[in-house]
Steps between C-alpha positions, in 0.01 A plus 500: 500500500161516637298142527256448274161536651183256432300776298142376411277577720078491495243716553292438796116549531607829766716622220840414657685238316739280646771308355428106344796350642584533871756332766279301776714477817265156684780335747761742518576539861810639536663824428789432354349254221172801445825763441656228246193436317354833496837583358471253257177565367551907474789431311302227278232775430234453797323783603152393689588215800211341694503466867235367753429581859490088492843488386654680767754641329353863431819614748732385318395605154481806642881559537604308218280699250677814730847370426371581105507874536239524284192774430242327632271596185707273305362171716187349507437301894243253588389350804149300620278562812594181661210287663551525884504886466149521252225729630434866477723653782753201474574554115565867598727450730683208317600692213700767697676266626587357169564857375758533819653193410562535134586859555301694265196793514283235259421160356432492121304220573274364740413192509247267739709150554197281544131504491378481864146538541430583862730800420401508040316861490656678794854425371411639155410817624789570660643466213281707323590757798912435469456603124326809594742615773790483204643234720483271221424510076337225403289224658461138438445162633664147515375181461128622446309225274191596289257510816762681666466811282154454432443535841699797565338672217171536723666719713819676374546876408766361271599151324841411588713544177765163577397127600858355594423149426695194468525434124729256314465293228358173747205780615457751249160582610364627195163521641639774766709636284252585259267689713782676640537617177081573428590733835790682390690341789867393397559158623860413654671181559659392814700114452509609150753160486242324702734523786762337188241202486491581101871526475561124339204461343569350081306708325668834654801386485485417163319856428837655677736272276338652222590846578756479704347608818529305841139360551428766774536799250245290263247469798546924582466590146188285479361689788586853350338394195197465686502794590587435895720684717749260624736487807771175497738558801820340558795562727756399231649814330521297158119359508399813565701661192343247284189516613458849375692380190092435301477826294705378194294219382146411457323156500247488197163377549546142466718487786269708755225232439762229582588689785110540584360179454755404803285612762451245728255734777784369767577779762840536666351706763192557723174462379313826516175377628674338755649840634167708419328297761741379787708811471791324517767347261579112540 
């Protein structure tokens, strides 16, 4: 019998949609373990997986989606303009090599890793440019903050139609979120566990007791709830089953305010300013 595929999807400002749930693939660095869990999370019902130039593993998710045999209009691939190759001609460039390595004709999405302002406008537009060649669908950015978007908005043909943020109940910012939303740009979570940070915290554990969820399904659901795309990776085949266990079960609105009145503003990761103006990660 055929696995049972993640469904839902949402409509993007371009008119694509993409699905809510995807498999995020940070850290794996060996073929072997990206065959096992890309295994895994076909079989648990992924069908859009997130890659990065940064991650350096485009190569081997290449093969391992491959080994799949699958159409390749039944997957949905991401990768992200890393920052050492933003810039006009770089960006170009970059992204056939990425297309090389993950061995397809197209990206379904696009993504710029980091703000990086010596390179901000000239990286957007080759986006702008990839989209129009067919080389990839949709276009979006990572880590942009308010200003960030603001900013680009002075010069863009086009408003990206993703922010890939970090997003988890210790930084939910609601702020960002909602003017992603006043822009018609979905917002997606990456450390949607806060890097598991969240995992033993009382109050979601005790949500999870409730309905007999592990505390990591209770912090997904939350997200998709919200109305976020969301991409938890693991390179456990039974995490990642469970993970895409969240469809049967709602929480009710007295739990997502529990859940939201967590936030803590405390980032696992880099701080996008930071990145914006040295150009480099720390």
């Amino acid at each position: 019998m055929a696995p049972t595929k993640i469904t839902k999807t949402i409509k993007l400002a371009d008119g694509n949609r993409m699905p809510v749930m995807g498999f995020g693939t940070y850290k794996i660095g060996d073929q072997e373990t990206m065959n096992t869990a890309i295994d895994a999370a076909w079989n648990a019902g992924y069908r859009m997986f997130d890659t990065a130039m940064l991650y350096r593993n485009e190569d081997i998710l290449g093969p391992a989606i491959q080994q799949l045999g699958l159409p390749r209009e039944g997957l949905f691939l991401t990768s992200k303009v890393a920052e050492v190759v933003q810039g006009y001609d770089r960006t170009m460039k970059a992204v056939e090599g990425s297309l090389k390595r993950l061995q397809t004709d197209y990206l379904d999405l696009l993504l710029v890793h980091w703000p990086v302002r010596e390179y901000f406008f000239d990286t957007w537009k080759a986006m702008e440019q990839l989209k129009a060649d067919g080389k990839v669908r949709s276009i979006g950015v990572s880590n942009y903050t308010i200003s960030h978007l603001e900013l680009l908005a002075t010069q863009a043909k086009e408003m990206p139609v993703v922010n890939q943020v970090e997003y988890h109940p210790y930084l939910n910012q609601q702020a960002l979120f909602d003017y992603d939303q006043e822009k018609n740009i979905v917002t997606e979570a990456w450390s949607p566990l806060g890097r598991r940070a969240v995992l033993d915290n009382p109050m979601l554990m005790k949500i999870a007791k409730h309905h007999q969820k592990s505390v990591a399904q209770i912090v997904l659901r939350w997200e998709l709830q919200h109305e976020l795309v969301t991409i938890p990776k693991s390179t456990h085949p039974d995490r990642i089953k469970e993970n895409a266990e969240i469809f049967d079960f709602d929480l009710d609105v007295d739990e997502m305010t529990m859940i939201d009145i967590l936030n803590r503003n405390e980032r696992t990761g880099n701080e996008p300013e930071i990145v914006y103006e040295t150009g480099k990660q720390y």
